[in-house]
LUMNU-254905 format. One line per field, with one value per residue (C-alpha): residue number from 1; residue in one letter; x, y, z. Coordinates in steps of 0.02 Angstrom, whole numbers, always signed. Each point is the difference from the previous one (the first is absolute). Example, Ala and Ser with C-alpha at 12.3 -4.5 7.8 and 13.67 -1.06 7.14 Angstrom:
// LUMNU-254905
k <- [1|2]
r <- [A|S]
u <- [+615|+69]
v <- [-225|+172]
w <- [+390|-33]
This chain:
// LUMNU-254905
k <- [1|2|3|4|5|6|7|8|9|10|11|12|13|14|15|16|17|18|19|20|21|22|23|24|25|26|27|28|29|30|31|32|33|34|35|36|37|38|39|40|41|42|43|44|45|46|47|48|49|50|51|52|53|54|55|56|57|58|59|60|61|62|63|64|65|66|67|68|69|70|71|72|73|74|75|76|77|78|79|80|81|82|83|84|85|86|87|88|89|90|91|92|93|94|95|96|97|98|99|100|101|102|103|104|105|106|107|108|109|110|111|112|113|114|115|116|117|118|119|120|121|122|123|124|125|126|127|128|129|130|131|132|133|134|135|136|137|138|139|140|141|142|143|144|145|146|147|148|149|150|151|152|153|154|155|156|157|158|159|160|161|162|163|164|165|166|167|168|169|170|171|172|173|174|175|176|177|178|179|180|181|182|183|184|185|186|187|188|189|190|191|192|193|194|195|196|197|198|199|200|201|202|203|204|205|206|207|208|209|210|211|212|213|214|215|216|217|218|219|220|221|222|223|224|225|226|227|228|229|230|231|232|233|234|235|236|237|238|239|240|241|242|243|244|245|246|247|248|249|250|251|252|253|254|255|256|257|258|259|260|261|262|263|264|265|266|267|268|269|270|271|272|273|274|275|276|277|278|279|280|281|282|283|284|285|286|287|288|289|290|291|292|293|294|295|296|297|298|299|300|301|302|303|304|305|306|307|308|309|310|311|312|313|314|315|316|317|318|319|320|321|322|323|324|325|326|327|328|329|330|331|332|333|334|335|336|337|338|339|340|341|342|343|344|345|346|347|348|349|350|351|352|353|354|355|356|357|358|359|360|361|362|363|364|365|366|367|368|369|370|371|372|373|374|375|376|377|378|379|380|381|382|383|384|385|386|387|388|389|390|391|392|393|394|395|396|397|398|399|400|401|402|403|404|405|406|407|408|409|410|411|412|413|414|415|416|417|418|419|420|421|422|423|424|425|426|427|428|429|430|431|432|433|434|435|436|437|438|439|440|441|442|443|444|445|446|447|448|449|450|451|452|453|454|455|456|457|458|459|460|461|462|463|464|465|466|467|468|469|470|471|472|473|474|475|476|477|478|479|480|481|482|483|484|485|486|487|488|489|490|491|492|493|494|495|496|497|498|499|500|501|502|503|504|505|506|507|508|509|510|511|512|513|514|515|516|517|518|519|520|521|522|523|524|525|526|527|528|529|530|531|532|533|534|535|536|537|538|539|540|541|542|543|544|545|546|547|548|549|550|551|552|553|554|555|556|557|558|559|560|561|562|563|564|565|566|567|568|569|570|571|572]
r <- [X|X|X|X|X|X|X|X|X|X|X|X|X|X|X|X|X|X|X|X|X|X|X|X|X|X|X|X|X|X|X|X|X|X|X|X|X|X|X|X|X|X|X|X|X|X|X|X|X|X|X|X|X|X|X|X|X|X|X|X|X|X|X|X|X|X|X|X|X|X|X|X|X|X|X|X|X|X|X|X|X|X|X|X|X|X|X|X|X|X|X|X|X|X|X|X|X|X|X|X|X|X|X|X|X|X|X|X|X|X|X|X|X|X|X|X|X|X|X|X|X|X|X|X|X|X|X|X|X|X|X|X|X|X|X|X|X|X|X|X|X|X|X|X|X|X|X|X|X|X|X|X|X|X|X|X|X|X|X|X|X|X|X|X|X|X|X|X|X|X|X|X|X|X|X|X|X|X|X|X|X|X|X|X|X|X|X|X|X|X|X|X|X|X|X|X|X|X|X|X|X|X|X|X|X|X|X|X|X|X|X|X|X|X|X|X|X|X|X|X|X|X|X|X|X|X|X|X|X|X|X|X|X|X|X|X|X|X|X|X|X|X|X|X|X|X|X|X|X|X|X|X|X|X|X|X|X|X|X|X|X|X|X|X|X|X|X|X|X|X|X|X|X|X|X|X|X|X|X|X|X|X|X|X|X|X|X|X|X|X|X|X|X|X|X|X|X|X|X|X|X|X|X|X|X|X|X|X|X|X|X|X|X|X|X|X|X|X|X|X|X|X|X|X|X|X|X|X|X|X|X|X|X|X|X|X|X|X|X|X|X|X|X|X|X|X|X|X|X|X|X|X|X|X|X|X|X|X|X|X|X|X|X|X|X|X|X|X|X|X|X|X|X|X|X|X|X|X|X|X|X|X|X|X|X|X|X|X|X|X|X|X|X|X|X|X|X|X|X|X|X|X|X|X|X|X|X|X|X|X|X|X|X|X|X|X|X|X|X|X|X|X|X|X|X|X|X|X|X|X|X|X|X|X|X|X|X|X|X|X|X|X|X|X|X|X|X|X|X|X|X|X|X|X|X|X|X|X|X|X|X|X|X|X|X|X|X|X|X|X|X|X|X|X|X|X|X|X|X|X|X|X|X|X|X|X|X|X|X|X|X|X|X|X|X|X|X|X|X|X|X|X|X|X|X|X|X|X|X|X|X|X|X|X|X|X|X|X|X|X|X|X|X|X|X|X|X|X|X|X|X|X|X|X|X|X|X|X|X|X|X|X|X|X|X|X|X|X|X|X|X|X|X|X|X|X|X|X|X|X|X|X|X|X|X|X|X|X|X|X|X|X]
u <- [-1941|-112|+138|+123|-159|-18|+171|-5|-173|+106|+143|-104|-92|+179|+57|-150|+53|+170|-43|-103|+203|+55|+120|+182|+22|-190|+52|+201|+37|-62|-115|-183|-64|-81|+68|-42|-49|-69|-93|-31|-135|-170|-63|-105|-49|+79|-113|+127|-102|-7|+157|+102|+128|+130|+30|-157|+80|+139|-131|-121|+144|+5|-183|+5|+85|-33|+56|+176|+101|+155|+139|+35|+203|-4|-191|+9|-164|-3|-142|-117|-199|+63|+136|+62|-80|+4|-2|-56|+91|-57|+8|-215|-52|+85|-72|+65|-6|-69|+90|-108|-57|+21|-135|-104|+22|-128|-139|-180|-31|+2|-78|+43|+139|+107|+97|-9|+120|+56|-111|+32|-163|+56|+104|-107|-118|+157|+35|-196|+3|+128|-96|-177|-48|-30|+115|+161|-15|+157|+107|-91|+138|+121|-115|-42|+35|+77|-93|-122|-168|+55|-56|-170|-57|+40|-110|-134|+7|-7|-152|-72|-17|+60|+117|+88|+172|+151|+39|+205|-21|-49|+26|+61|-15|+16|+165|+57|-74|+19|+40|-15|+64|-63|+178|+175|+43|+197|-32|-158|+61|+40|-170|-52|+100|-76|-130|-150|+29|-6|-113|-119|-173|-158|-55|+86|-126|-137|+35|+70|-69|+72|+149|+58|+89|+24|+10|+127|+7|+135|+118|+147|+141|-110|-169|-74|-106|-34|+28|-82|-4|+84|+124|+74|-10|+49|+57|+24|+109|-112|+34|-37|+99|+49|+177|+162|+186|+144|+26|-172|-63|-181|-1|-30|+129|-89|-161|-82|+33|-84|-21|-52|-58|+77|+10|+132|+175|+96|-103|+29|+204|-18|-94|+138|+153|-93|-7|-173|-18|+104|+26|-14|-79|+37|+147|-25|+31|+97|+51|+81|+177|-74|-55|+152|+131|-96|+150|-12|+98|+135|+32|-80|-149|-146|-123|+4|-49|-37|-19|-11|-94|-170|-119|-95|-28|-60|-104|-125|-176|-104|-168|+2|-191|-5|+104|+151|+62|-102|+131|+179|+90|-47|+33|+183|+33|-25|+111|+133|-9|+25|+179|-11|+212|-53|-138|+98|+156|-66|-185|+38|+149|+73|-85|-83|+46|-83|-106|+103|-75|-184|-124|+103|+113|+183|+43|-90|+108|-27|-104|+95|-38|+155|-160|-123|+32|-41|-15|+145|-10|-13|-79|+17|-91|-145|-32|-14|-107|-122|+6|-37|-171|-51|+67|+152|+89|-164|-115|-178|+54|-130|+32|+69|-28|+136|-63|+123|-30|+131|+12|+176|+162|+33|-181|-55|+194|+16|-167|+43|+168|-106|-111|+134|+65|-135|-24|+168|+14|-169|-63|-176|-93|+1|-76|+56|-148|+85|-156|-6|+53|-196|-79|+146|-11|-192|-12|+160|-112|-168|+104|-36|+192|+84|+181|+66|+137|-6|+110|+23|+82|+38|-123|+110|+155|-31|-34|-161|-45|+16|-41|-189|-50|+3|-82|-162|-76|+30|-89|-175|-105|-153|+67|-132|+96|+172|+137|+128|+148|+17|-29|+10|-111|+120|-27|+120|-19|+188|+47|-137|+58|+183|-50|-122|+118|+137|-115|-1|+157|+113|+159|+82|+102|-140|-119|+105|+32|-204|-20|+129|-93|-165|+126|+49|-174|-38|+129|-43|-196|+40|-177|+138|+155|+129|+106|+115|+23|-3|+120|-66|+68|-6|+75|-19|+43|+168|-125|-96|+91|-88|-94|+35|+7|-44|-51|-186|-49|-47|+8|+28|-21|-13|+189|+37|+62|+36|+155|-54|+99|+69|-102|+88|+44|-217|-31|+97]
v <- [+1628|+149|+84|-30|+61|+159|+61|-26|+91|+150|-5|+40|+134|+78|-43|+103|+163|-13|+56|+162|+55|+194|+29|+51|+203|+12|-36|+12|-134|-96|-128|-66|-186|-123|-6|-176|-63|-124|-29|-165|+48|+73|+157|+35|+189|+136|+153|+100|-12|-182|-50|-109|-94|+27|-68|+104|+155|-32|+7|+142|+123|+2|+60|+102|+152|+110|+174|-66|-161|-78|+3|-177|+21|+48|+24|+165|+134|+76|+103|-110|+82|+147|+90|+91|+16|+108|-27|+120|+39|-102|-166|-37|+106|-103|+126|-118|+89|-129|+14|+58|-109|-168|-98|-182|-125|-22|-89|-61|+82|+177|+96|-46|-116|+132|+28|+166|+106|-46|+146|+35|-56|-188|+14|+61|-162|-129|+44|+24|-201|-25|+58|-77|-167|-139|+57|+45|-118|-87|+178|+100|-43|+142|+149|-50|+110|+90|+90|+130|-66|-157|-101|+70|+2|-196|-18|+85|-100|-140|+35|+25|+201|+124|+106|+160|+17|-41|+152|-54|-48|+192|+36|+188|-8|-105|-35|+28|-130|+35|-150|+65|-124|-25|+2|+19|-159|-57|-121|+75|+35|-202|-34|+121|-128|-150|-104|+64|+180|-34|+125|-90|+104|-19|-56|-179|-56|+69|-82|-169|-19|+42|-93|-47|-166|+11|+183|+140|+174|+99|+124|-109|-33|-175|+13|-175|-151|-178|-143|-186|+36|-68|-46|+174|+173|+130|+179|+110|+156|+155|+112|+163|-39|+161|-49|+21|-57|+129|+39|+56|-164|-87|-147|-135|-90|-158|-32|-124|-100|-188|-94|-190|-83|-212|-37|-138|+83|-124|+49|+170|-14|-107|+141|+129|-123|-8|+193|-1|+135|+129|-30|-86|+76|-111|-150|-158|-112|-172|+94|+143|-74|-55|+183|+97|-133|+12|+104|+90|+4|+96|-134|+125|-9|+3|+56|+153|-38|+142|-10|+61|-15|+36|+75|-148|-111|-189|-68|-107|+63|-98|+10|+85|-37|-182|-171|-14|+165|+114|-72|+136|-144|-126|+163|+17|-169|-23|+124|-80|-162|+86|+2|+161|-15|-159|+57|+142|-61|-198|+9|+182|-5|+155|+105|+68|+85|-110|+113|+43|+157|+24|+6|+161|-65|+83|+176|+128|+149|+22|-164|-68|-173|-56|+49|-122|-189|-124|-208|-112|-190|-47|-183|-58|+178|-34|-157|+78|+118|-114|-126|+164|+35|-175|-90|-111|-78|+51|-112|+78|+113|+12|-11|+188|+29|+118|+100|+65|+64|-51|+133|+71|-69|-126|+28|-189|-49|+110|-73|-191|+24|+80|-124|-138|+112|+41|-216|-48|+157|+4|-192|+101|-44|+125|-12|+98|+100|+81|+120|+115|+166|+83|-126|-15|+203|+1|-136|+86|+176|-94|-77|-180|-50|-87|+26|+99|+50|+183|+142|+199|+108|+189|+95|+138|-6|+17|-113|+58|-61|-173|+7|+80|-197|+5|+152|+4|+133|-132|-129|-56|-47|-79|-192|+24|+105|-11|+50|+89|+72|-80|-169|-74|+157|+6|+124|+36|+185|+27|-45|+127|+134|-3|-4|+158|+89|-26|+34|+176|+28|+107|-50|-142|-84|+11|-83|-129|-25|-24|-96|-129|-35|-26|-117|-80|-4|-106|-120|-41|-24|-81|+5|-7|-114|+96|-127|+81|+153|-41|+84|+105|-61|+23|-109|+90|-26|+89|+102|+78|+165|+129|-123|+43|-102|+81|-99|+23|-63|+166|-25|+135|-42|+158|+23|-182|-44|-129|-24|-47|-157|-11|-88|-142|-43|+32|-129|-151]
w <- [-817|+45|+75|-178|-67|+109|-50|-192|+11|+87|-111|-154|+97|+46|-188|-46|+132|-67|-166|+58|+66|-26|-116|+84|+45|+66|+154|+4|-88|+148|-78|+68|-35|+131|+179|+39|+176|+97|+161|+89|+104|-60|-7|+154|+1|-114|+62|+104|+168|-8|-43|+105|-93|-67|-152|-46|+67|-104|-166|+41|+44|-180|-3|+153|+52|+170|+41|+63|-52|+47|-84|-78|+24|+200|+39|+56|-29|-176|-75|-92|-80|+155|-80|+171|+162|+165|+180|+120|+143|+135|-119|-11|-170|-169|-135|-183|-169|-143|-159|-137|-147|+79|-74|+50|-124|-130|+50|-41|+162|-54|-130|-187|+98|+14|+157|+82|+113|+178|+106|+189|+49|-72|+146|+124|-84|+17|+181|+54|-57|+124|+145|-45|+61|-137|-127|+115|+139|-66|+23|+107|+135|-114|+29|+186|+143|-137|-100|+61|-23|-61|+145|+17|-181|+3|+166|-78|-152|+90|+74|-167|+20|-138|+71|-31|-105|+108|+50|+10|-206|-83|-214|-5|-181|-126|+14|+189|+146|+190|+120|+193|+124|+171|+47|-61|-88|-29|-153|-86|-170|+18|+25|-144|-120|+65|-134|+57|-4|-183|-94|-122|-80|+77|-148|+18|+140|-80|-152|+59|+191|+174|-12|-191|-2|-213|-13|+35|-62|+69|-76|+19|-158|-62|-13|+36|-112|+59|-123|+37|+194|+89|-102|-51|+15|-117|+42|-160|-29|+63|-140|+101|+150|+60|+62|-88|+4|+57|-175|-56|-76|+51|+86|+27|-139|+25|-126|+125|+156|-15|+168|+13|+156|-54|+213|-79|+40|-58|-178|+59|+3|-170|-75|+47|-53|-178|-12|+38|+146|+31|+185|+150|+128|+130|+42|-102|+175|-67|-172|+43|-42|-174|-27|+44|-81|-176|-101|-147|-163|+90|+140|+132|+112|-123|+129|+117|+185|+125|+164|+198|+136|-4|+145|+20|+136|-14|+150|+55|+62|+158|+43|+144|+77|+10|+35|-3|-62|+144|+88|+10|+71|-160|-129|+99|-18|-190|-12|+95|-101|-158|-76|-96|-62|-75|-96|-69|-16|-57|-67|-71|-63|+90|-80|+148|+175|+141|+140|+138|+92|-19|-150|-99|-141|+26|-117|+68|+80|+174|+68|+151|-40|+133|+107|-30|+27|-125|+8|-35|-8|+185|-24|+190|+57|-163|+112|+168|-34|-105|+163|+109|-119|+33|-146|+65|-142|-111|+113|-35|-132|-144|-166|-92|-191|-53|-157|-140|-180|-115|-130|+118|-16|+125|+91|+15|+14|+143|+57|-11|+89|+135|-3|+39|+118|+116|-12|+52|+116|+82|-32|-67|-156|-125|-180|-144|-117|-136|-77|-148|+64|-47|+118|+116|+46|+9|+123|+110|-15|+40|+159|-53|-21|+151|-16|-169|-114|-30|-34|+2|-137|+57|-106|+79|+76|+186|+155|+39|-181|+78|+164|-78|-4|+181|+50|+76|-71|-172|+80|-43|+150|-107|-25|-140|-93|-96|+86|-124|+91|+165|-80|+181|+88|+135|+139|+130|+99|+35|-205|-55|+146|-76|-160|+18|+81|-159|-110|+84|+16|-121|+103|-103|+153|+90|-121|-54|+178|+29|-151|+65|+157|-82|-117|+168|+93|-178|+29|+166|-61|-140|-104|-148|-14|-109|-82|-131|-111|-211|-117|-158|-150|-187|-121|-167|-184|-95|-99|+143|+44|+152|+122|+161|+178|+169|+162|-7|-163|-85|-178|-121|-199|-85|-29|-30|-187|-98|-131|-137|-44|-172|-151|-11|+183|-3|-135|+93]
C-alpha cells in the first residue's frame, strides 16, 4: 500500500511537470516533459567528493559538470565548462580555458538567489578540496603522487595546519587554470572527468555544511529539488544552461527528470510496463522475458533493450586481519568452491561474463589479461587446501556471515547460491545477512563486515582505475577510521612496486604489461574474490528517443526527448 501510494503521489507530480512543456520549434521540434526514473537503492551521498555509488552518479551528472566529460556514445574526452586545453611539451603543465558565461544554478546560497558565473578560482577551490583532509579523504587517492603539491597540502591539513595554495593547482585569470603534474601521466584527462573533479561554488558548503547530502548546485543541464525524501527527487530544466544542440538550439529538451527510490523492483518493472518511468536502468532479473515480449499495436517489440558489457567486476571482499580470512590458503579455497558458470549462466540468466583472468572486466585495448590467472571450479583442490589450513572437511571451522545488499540484480541470488555452495563444497557454516546497501557500505568501510558482496564500476576506463582498491598508498592504517577505497586495506610491497612504476610510465605495452602483474600478484593474495563481470543494460520506452549506453554507467540527459504521443492514444 505505501508503495501504490508512493507512485500515484509521483504521477500527479509528473502530471503537473508535463504541463509546464515548450511548445514545438523552441527546441527543434524535439519536445521536453518528465524523464522518469527509478532507483532501488537510497541515496547515500550526492556531494561530488563523497560519492560512491552509482546509481547516484547516474543522477548528479545531471547536476554536475567538470572541465572534461566523456562522451556518452564511446566515452572518449570532450570539452566540458574547459572549452580547449594545452599541454606543454614534456606532458606535466594542462593550462584549460573556461568557457565564459557558464553560470551556478540559482540558489538560496548566493546573493538575491541568483547564480553567478563559473570563475577560475572555483576551480582552483574544487581541486584545493581534493587535496585537504576531511572533506577529500574519499578522492584524495586521484591527485596523489600526482599533482604537485597535492600530497603535502593534505599532510598538512591533516595535522590541522593552514597551509599554502597547492602550488600544482594556479588560476591565471579568470578563465584559464594551470594543473602541473609531478610527472607525466598517460590517463590524466580520465581522471579530470571522474565525479569528484566536479566544480561546485564555494558557496554550497558554506551555505549547506561540509558535505551536502540534500543540496547540489552545479552548472549542469537540471538544476536539482528534493520532494518527500526519500521517496523522490526532482531535477528541473536549468533554463540558462549554456549548452546547445548541433543546430543552434538550447538544451536540454527535457523540462525535468523525476527519480524515485521504491527498493521493490518487481514494483519498479510494474511501474515501467504501466508507462510510468521512462526506463530501466538496470535488468528486471525473473521478468526480463515479460518486458521484452510486451508488443505494440504493430506486432513488434514494444520496448527497446540496449545492451553490452559493462566495466564492472562483481566480487566478494574478506577480512583480511583476523580468523578465518587472514588465512591466503582459506581466501584460495572459497574461491575454488565457487561455480562462477553457474551463477552466470543459471542464477543470472546469462546475462553476465563469469571472471576468468584477474579482477579487470574484459574491453579495454591493450590489457593482456591471457596473463593473469583466474579461479575455476576445482572442488577436490577447495578441499585440500582448507584441510592444509587446519580445517579438514570443515572440522573447527567457525561460523562466516556473508553480507550482501540487495538493491543489485541478482546480489542476494548470487549470494544464496554461494552460500549452498561453500556448504556442500567446504562442509562450513555460513549465514546469509542481506543489509540495506547505506548500512551494508558503512560497516564494509568501518571494517566490521566479515565476508562481503561488493563491486567496482570503471569511473574511467583503465585498469589502474580498478586495481586503485588495492594500492597501498589507498589504504587506511587507523582501524578507527573508514576505509573508502581499499575496502579490505590490503598491503602487499611487490603489488604497490608494479603499480607505481605503471603509473609512471607513458609506454602503453609496458604499462599494461605492469598493471597485469599487480592484477596477478592480486590473484595470488586474494584479499578480493572476483566472481563475474555484469552487463549494462537499458530497457527503454518507444517514446524515449537519444539515451545513450556505454560500459561505465555515465549517463547523459540533456539531449534525451520524448515523443509526444498522440491525444487520444494519451487519454486511454
Amino acid at each position: 500500500m505505501r508503495t501504490l501510494f508512493r507512485w500515484l503521489l509521483l504521477a500527479a507530480l509528473a502530471a503537473g511537470c508535463a504541463n509546464t512543456e515548450r511548445p514545438a520549434g523552441r527546441v527543434g521540434g524535439r519536445y521536453g516533459g518528465v524523464f522518469n526514473m527509478n532507483e532501488t537503492g537510497p541515496l547515500r551521498d550526492i556531494f561530488p567528493l563523497s560519492l560512491t555509488q552509482a546509481s547516484t552518479y547516474r543522477i548528479m551528472s545531471q547536476v554536475y559538470q567538470g572541465l572534461v566529460t566523456f562522451d556518452s556514445r564511446d566515452l572518449s574526452i570532450r570539452p566540458c565548462l574547459a572549452e580547449r586545453w594545452e599541454v606543454d611539451a614534456a606532458a606535466l603543465e594542462y593550462t584549460f580555458h573556461l568557457r565564459k558565461g557558464v553560470r551556478f544554478h540559482d540558489d538560496p546560497a548566493f546573493p538575491e538567489g541568483r547564480g553567478r558565473e563559473l570563475v577560475a578560482q572555483d576551480v582552483v577551490h574544487c581541486f584545493t578540496a581534493i587535496c585537504s583532509h576531511g572533506i577529500g579523504d574519499k578522492v584524495m587517492w586521484l591527485f596523489q603522487d600526482r599533482v604537485e603539491g597535492a600530497n603535502v597540502h593534505y599532510a598538512a591539513t591533516a595535522k590541522g595546519a593552514s597551509p599554502e595554495a597547492i602550488k600544482g593547482i594556479t588560476a591565471l585569470d579568470d578563465h584559464t587554470v594551470r594543473i602541473t603534474l609531478i610527472r607525466p601521466m598517460a590517463n590524466f584527462l580520465q581522471v579530470m572527468a571522474h565525479p569528484a573533479c566536479w566544480i561546485w561554488p564555494r558557496e554550497l558548503v558554506a551555505a549547506y555544511g561540509p558535505s551536502p547530502t540534500d543540496k547540489a548546485i552545479g552548472t549542469g543541464p537540471f538544476v536539482m529539488h528534493t520532494l518527500h525524501p526519500p521517496d523522490a527527487m526532482v531535477l528541473e530544466r536549468n533554463p540558462s544552461y549554456w549548452e546547445r544542440n548541433p543546430e543552434g538550439h538550447p538544451l536540454p529538451y527535457l523540462d525535468a527528470v523525476r527519480v524515485t527510490f521504491v527498493e521493490d523492483k518487481d514494483a519498479e518493472v510494474d511501474a515501467f510496463l504501466r508507462g510510468r518511468l521512462s526506463a530501466l536502468l538496470e535488468l528486471p532479473q525473473g521478468r526480463m522475458a515479460e518486458v521484452i515480449d510486451t508488443l505494440g499495436p504493430d506486432g513488434r517489440p514494444l520496448h527497446h533493450v540496449l545492451q553490452m558489457p559493462a566495466l564492472n567486476t562483481q566480487f566478494y571482499g574478506f577480512d583480511l586481519f583476523r580468523p578465518p580470512f587472514n588465512d591466503e590458503r582459506v581466501r584460495r579455497a572459497f574461491a575454488l568452491a565457487i561455480d562462477r558458470r553457474y551463477l552466470v549462466d543459471s542464477v543470472l540468466d546469462g546475462l553476465a561474463a563469469e571472471a576468468q583472468h584477474g579482477f579487470i572486466p574484459p574491453g579495454l585495448a591493450g590489457y593482456p589479461y591471457q596473463n593473469v590467472p583466474g579461479y575455476g571450479y576445482d572442488p577436490d583442490s577447495a578441499q585440500r587446501l582448507l584441510a592444509a589450513a587446519g580445517y579438514p572437511e570443515g572440522h573447527g571451522f567457525p561460523s562466516v556471515q556473508l553480507q550482501a545488499n540487495p538493491d543489485g540484480y541478482g546480489y542476494v541470488q548470487v549470494a544464496g547460491a554461494v552460500q549452498e555452495m561453500l556448504a556442500r563444497v567446504l562442509k562450513i557454516p555460513i549465514t546469509l545477512s542481506v543489509v540495506r546497501a547505506d548500512e551494508h557500505y558503512d560497516r564494509v568501510e568501518r571494517g566490521r563486515a566479515q565476508f562481503w558482496r561488493d563491486s567496482w564500476t570503471a569511473d574511467h576506463p583503465d585498469p589502474e582505475n580498478f586495481l586503485s582498491l588495492l594500492y597501498g598508498r589507498n589504504a587506511v592504517a587507523d582501524t578507527s577510521l573508514p576505509a573508502y577505497l581499499n575496502s579490505t586495506r590490503f598491503r602487499d610491497a611487490d603489488f604497490d612496486r608494479c603499480f607505481a612504476i605503471a603509473q609512471r610510465s607513458l609506454e602503453p605495452l609496458e604499462r599494461m604489461r605492469l598493471l597485469a602483474r599487480a592484477d596477478s600478484i592480486s590473484m595470488m593474495r586474494l584479499p578480493l574474490l572476483p566472481l563475474y563481470h555484469e552487463l549494462a543494460a537499458y530497457v527503454v520506452q518507444p517514446t524515449v528517443h537519444g539515451l545513450q549506453l556505454n560500459a561505465i554507467g555515465y549517463l547523459d540527459l540533456s539531449a534525451v526527448w520524448l515523443e509526444r504521443k498522440p491525444k487520444a492514444a494519451a487519454a486511454q
